[in-house]
C-alpha positions, 0 to 999 in steps of 0.5 A: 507392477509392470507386465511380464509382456511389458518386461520381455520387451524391454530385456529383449531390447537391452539385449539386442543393444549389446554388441555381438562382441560383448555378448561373446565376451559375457559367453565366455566370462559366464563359461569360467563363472560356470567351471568355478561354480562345478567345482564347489559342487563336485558330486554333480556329475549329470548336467542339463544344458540348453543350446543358444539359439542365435535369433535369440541372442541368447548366452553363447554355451557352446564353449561351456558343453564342450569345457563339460565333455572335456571334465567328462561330465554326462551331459543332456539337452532338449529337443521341443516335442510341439504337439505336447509342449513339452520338452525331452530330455536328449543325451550328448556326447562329442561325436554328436551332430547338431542341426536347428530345428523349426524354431532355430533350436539347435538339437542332434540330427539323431537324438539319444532319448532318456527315459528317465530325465530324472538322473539330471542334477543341474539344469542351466536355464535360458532367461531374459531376467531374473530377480534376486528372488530366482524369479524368473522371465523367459519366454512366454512358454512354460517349457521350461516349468513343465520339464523341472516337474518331470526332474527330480525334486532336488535337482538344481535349477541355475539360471545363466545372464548377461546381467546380474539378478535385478533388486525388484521383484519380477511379475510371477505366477504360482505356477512359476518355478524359481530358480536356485541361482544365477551365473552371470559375467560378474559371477555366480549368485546363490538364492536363499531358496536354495 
């Protein structure tokens, strides 16, 4: 089987060879599978949501935070808090105010802090690949598995894609976290874990 390291290489390849007007395009076809997805789900009502970081290339969910402020949903994201890996949950609303941070993560100028990252229902999760498993590739840090343990246990974990899940299992540890599901430009896959 081929390596996560090996893969990562290979995804962030692919992902580069989109253009930036494809990659736009994907953003926006995966914001309209993501409002279709919510509305299966009505009693979700606290959202998790990350913010791209363009030397990423990552899914542009800019549209999608203020299609969620616009349905009035309660929505969060995370600042890094670097000498703990961890990441913490920070409350969003409208008026709130963005800056990058040092690794060109967007975050609020003045973060709202939340004591308890438990009253979060749905998390959108950044990745490079998933499997058909809920299999997950980031990148590299774990960010991401340490903050679902912090979540509550029925909280749902829904990875967003230029791609659709992959057929072949991806390399992972039994510390990896799988996710429930992935919303990607073609439409919304549900796994059986969930």
């Amino acid at each position: 089987m081929v390596t996560k390291e090996v893969l990562r290489k290979q995804l962030r390849t692919s992902r580069q060879a989109l253009g930036m007007e494809e990659r736009e395009a994907y953003s926006q076809q995966i914001t309209s599978n993501c409002l279709l997805f919510l509305k299966q789900f009505p009693k979700i009502r606290h959202i998790h949501l990350f913010l791209p970081i363009k030397k990423l290339l990552e899914v542009n969910t800019v549209s999608l935070l203020q299609s969620l402020f616009d349905l009035n949903y309660h929505v969060y994201s995370s600042i890094t808090v670097h000498h703990a890996q961890k990441m913490a949950t920070v409350k969003l609303t409208p008026k709130t105010v963005y800056e990058n941070d040092k690794l060109g993560i967007p975050v609020p100028k003045d973060p709202v802090l939340m004591d308890d990252p438990k009253i979060v229902e749905l998390v959108f999760v950044p990745l490079l690949g998933i499997d058909s498993r809920g299999n997950r590739i980031g990148y590299g840090l774990g960010f991401y598995d340490r903050f679902f343990k912090e979540l509550s246990e029925d909280v749902m974990k829904i990875g967003l894609s230029f791609n659709a899940p992959m057929s072949e299992e991806l390399p992972h540890e039994p510390h990896d976290i799988p996710l429930d599901g992935c919303i990607h430009p073609g439409g919304i896959t549900l796994f059986e874990n969930y």
